[in-house]
N, C-alpha and C positions, 0 to 999 in steps of 0.2 A: 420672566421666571417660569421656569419649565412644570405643570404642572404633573405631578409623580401618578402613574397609571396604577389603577387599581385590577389585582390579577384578575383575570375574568373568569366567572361562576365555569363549573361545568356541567357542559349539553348534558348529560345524561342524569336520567332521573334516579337517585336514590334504593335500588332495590327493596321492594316492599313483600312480606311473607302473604299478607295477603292477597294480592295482584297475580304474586306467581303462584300461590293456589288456585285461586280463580282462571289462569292459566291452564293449569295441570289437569282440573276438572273439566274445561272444556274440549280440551284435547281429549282426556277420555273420553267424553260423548262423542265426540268424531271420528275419532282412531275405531272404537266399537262400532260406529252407526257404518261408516264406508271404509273401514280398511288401512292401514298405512300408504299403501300404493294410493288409494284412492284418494285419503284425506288432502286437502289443499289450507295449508297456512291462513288463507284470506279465509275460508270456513272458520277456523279454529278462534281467529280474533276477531270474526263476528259474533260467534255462539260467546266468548269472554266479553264484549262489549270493551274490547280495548284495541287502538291502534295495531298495528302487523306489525309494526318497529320494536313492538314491547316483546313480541314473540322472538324476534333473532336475539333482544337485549337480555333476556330471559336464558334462553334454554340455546342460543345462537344457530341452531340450525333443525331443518325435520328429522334428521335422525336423531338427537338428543332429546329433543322432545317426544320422540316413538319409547325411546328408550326408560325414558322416565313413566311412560304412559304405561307400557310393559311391564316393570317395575309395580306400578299400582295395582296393575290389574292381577300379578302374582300371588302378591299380599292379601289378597283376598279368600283366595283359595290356598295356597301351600302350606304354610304354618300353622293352621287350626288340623289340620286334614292328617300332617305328617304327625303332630303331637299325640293327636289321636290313637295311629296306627304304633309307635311307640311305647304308648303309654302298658300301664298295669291292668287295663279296662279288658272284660273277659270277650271272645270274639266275637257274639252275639252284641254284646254294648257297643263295639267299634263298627260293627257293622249299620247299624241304627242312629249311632255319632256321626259317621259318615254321610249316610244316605243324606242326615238331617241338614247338614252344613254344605252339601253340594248340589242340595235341590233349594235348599233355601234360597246360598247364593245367586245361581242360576237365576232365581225365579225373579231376582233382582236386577240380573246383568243376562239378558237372554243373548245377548249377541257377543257374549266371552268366550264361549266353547271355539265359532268359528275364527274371534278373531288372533287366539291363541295360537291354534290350530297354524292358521296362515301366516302370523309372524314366525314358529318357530319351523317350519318348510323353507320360508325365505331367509330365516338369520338362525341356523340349525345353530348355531355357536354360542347362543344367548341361551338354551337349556341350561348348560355348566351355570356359567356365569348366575345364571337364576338363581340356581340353587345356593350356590355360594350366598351371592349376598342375601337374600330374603330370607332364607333360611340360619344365616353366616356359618353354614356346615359345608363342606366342601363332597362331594358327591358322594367320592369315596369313602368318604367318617360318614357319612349319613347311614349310608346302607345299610351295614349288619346292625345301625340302633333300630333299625324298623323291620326288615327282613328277618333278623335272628329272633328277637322276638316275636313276632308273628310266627316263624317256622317252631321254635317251644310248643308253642300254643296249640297250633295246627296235631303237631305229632303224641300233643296230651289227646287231643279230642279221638284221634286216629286208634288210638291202645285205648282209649275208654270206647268206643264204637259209635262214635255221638258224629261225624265226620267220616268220608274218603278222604284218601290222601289227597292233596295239591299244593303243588310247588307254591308259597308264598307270595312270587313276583306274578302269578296266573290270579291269586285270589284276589290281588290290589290292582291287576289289571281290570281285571272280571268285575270288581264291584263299582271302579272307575268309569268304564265305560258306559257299564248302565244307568250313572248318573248324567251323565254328560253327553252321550248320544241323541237324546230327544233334542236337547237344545239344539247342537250339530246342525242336525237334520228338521228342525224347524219351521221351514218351508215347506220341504217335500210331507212331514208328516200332514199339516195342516193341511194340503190337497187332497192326501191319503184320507185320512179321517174324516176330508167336509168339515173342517171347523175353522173360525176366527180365532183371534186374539182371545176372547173369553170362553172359546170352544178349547183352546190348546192347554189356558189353567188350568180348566176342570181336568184335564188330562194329566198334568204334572200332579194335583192336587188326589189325585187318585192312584198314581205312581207313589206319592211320600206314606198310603198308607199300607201299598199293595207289595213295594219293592223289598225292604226287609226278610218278611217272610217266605217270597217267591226267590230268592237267592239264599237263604239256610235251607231252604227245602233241597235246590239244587246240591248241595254241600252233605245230604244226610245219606248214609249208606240205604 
């Protein structure tokens, strides 16, 4: 009597939302600490405390997994910042909204400035894309919901006397940069200044109360 085969289980395990969180979070500690180029797989599923098989099973390859790291680390900063700049809030509140959620952030992920930086040099293609989904606005629609109001705003303060003119896209660069620069430049600042890790906070933490006002001053006829 032939006995009848039972189909056999399958090798693969069940995809868990937790697992590939715990995934996606240690990739972002890695992706941020050395780099894309740099990060190595076998890093990524030792900081997860999981097999390297779980990582291809996951995410199947380093670039998907960049991709989704990228993805997170967007989300951090794009959509509070863009809402912001958007919003009904007078230029003076946007300015201080801002400072407040890009130093903050920052002060949380100090190695985001560069590692944005250096994904979007290497994978210039992934800005669009960015935008789109994290924002789900497509560059184009975005633009005049942020710029056009901003440039209103600008040209009330310019006919009241309260402001010089400037191009909108110069004002969201100009108050961008100066958030994001120290991080950037990080290293080089801390040799500049003679300071550590607790020498560089007291320096942001004096930036979040000093930058507000030393950027409307810039901005006053």
């Amino acid at each position: 009597m032939t006995k009848s085969k039972t189909p056999p289980k399958s090798l693969s395990p069940e995809k868990d939302g937790d697992t590939e969180q715990k995934i996606l979070d240690a990739a972002h500690a890695v992706f941020l600490r050395q780099g894309t180029a740099g990060a190595r797989m076998q890093e990524i599923a030792d900081e997860a405390g999981v097999n390297k098989a779980l990582l291809h099973y996951y995410f199947r390859s380093k670039d998907r997994l960049a991709e989704a790291v990228f993805r997170k680390v967007a989300v951090q900063l794009l959509p509070p910042v863009a809402m912001v700049l958007a919003s009904g809030m007078t230029l003076e509140e946007k300015v201080a909204r801002v400072v407040e959620i890009e130093l903050g952030e920052l002060s949380r992920s100090p190695f985001l400035p560069g590692y944005l930086i250096s994904e979007l040099n290497h994978n210039p293609e992934r800005a669009h894309q960015l935008v789109t989904v994290v924002l789900g606005e497509r560059p184009e629609n975005l633009r005049p919901k942020v710029f056009e109001v901003l440039r209103g705003q600008i040209e009330d303060a310019v006919r009241a006397g309260r402001m010089v003119a400037i191009e909108p896209e110069q004002f969201v660069i100009n108050l961008i940069s100066l958030c994001i620069f120290p991080f950037a430049a990080r290293p080089m600042i801390k040799v500049i200044a003679g300071v550590d890790e607790a020498g560089f906070a007291v320096i942001i933490a004096r930036r979040r109360e000093e930058l507000v006002p030393f950027f409307l001053r810039a901005l006053r006829p």
